[in-house]
Residue frames as qw, qx, qy, qz and C-alpha x, y, z in Angstrom:
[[0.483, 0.495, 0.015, -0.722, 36.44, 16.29, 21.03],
 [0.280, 0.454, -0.792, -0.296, 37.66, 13.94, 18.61],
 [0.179, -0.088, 0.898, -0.393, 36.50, 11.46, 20.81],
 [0.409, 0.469, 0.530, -0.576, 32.83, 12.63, 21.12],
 [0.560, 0.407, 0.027, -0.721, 32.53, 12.75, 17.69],
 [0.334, 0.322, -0.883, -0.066, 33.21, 9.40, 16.83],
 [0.209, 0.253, 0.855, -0.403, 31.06, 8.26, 19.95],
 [0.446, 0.566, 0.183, -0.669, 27.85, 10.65, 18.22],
 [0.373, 0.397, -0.628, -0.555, 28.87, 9.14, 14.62],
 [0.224, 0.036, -0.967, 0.112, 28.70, 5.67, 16.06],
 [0.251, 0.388, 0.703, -0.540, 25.07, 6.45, 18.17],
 [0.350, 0.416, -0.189, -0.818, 23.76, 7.93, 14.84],
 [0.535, 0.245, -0.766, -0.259, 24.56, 4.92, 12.46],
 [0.003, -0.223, -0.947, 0.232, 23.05, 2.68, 15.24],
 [0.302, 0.394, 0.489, -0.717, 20.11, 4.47, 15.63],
 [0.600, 0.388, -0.277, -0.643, 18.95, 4.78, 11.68],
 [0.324, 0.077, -0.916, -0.225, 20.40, 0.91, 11.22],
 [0.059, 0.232, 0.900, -0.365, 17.98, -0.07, 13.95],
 [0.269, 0.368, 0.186, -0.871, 15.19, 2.35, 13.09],
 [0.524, 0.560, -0.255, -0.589, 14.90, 1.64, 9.47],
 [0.831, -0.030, 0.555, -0.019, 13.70, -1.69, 8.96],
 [0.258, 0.302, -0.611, -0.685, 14.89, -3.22, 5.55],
 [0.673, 0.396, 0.086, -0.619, 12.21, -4.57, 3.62],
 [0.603, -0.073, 0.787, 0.107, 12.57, -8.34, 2.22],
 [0.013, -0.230, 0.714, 0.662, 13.26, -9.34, -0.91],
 [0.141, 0.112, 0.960, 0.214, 9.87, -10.99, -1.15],
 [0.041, 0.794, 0.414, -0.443, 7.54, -8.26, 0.30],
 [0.231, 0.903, 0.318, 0.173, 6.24, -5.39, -1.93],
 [0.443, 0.034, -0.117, 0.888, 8.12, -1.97, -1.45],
 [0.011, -0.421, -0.514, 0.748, 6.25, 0.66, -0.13],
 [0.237, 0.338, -0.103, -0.905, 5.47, 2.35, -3.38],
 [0.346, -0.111, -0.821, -0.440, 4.12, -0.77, -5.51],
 [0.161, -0.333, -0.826, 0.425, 2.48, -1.97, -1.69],
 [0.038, 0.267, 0.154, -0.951, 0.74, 1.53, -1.59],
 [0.187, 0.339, -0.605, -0.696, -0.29, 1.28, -5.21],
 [0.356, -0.119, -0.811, -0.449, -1.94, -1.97, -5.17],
 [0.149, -0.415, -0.639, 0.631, -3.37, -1.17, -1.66],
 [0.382, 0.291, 0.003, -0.877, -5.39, 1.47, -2.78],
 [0.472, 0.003, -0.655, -0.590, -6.87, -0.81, -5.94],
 [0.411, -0.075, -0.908, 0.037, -7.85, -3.07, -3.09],
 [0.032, 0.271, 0.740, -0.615, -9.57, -1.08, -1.26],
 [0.402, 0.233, -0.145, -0.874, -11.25, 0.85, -3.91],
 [0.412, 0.016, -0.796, -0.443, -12.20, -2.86, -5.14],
 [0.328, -0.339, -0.867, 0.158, -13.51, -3.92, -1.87],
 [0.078, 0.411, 0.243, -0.875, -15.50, -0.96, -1.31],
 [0.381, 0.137, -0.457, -0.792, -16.86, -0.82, -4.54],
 [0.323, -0.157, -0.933, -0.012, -18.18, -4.57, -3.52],
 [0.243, -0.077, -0.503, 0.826, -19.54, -2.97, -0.44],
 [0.184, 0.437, 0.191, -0.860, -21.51, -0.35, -1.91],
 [0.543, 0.293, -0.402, -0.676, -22.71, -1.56, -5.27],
 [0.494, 0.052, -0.813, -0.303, -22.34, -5.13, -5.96],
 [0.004, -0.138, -0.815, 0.562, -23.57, -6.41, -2.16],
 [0.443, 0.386, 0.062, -0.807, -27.09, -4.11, -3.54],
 [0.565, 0.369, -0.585, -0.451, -27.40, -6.24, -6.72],
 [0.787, -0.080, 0.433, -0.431, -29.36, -9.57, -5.71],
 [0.930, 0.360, 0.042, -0.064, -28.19, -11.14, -8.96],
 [0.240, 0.731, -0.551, 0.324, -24.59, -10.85, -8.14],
 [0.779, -0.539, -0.246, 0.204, -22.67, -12.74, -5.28],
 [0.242, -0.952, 0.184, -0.004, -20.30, -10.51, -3.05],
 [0.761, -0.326, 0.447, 0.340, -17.82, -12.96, -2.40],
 [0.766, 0.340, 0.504, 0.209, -17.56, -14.16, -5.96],
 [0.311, 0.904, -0.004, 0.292, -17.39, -10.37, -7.47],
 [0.328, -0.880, 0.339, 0.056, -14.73, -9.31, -4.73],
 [0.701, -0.182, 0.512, 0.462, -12.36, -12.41, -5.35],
 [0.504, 0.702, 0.449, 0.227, -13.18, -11.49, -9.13],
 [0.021, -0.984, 0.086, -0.155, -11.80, -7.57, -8.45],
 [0.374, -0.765, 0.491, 0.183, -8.95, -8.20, -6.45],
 [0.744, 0.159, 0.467, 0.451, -7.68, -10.90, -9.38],
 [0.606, 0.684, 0.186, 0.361, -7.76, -8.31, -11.81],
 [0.373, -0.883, 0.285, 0.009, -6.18, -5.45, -9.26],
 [0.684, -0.463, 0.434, 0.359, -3.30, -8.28, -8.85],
 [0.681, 0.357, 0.522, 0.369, -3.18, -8.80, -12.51],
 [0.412, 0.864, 0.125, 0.260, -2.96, -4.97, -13.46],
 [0.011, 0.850, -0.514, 0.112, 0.30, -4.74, -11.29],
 [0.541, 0.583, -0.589, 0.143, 1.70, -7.49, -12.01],
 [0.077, -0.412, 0.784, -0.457, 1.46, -9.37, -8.48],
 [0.449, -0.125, -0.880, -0.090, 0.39, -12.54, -7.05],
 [0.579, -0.631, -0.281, -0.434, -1.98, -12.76, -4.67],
 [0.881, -0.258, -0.244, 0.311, 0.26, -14.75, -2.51],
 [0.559, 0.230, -0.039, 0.795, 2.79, -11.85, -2.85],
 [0.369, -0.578, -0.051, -0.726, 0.09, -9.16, -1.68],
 [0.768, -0.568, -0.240, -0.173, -0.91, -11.29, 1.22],
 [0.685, 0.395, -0.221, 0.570, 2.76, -11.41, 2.00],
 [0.238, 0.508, 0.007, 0.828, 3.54, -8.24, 1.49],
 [0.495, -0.717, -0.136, -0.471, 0.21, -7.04, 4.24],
 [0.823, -0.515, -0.102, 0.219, 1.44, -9.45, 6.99],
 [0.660, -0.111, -0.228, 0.708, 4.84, -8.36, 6.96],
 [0.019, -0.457, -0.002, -0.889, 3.47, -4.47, 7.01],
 [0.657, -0.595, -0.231, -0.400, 0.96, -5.46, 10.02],
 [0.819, -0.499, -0.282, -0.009, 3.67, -6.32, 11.58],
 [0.436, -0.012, 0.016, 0.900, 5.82, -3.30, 11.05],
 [0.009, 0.803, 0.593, -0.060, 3.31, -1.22, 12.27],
 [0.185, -0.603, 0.238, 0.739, 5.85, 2.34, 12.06],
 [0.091, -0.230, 0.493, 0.834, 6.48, 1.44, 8.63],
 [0.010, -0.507, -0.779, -0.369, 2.71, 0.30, 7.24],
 [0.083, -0.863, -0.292, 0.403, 1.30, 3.72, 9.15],
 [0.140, -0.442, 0.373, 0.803, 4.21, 5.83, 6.77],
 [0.317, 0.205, 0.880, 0.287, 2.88, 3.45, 4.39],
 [0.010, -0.741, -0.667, 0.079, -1.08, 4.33, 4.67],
 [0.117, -0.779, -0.023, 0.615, 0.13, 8.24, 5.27],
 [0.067, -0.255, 0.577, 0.773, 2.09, 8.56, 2.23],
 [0.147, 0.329, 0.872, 0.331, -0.67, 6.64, 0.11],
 [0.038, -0.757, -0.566, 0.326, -3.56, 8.95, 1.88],
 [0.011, -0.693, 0.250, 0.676, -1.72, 12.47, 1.20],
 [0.226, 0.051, 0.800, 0.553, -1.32, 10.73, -2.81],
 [0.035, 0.540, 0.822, 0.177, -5.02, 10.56, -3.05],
 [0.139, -0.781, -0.445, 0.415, -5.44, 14.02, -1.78],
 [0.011, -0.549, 0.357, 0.756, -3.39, 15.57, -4.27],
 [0.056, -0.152, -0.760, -0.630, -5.13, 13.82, -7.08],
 [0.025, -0.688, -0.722, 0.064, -8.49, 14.65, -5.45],
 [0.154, -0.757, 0.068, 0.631, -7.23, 18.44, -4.83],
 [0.105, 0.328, -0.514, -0.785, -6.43, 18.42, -8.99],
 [0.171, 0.595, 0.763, 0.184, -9.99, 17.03, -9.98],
 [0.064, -0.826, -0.353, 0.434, -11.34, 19.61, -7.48],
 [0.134, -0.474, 0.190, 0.849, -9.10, 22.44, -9.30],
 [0.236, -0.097, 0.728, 0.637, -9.96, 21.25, -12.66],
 [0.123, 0.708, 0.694, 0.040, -13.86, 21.09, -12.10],
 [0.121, -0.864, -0.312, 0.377, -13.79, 24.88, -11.11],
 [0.091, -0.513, 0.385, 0.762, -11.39, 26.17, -13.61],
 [0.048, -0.148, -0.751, -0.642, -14.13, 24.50, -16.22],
 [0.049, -0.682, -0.729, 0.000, -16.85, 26.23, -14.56]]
């Protein structure tokens, strides 16, 4: 018995060390990654839908424009975001947890607008 549970301790601690990538020193952490993900899409979307409409605008020009300030309001380099993506595209387990966790976020701050509109109607 003594045996087996030493063998099961030892398949456990392999299984999470392999499982659970760690996350370079140079790349983002999930929650900042998340964080400025979202600003980036909300910036390239907003391009998308508004500024792409506006003839006296260029897309390009406004999007680079957005995602500077995005980097600039957390504090990250571009170079550090681009990074950060590639090494989550190619930890596709953890950039799906990633996207999940980030998605559910937004739903709980959409789910307390939603509460807030109807408790002030």
């Amino acid at each position: 018995m003594k045996y087996f549970n030493l063998l099961f301790l030892g398949i456990v601690v392999f299984f999470f060390s392999c499982s659970k990538s760690k996350i370079p020193n140079d790349v983002m952490k999930p929650e900042k990654m998340q964080a400025v993900f979202w600003d980036y899409i909300r910036a390239d979307v907003f391009t998308n839908e508004f500024i792409k409409k506006d003839s006296t605008k260029n897309p390009d020009v406004e999007n680079a424009r957005l995602q500077q300030q995005v980097f600039a309001k957390h504090k990250v380099s571009k170079e550090t975001f681009y990074r950060s993506y590639e090494y989550y595209l190619k930890h596709q387990g953890i950039m799906k947890n990633l996207i999940d966790t980030m998605m559910v976020r937004q739903q709980k701050v959409i789910s307390k607008i939603a509460d807030t509109v109807k408790i002030e109607n």
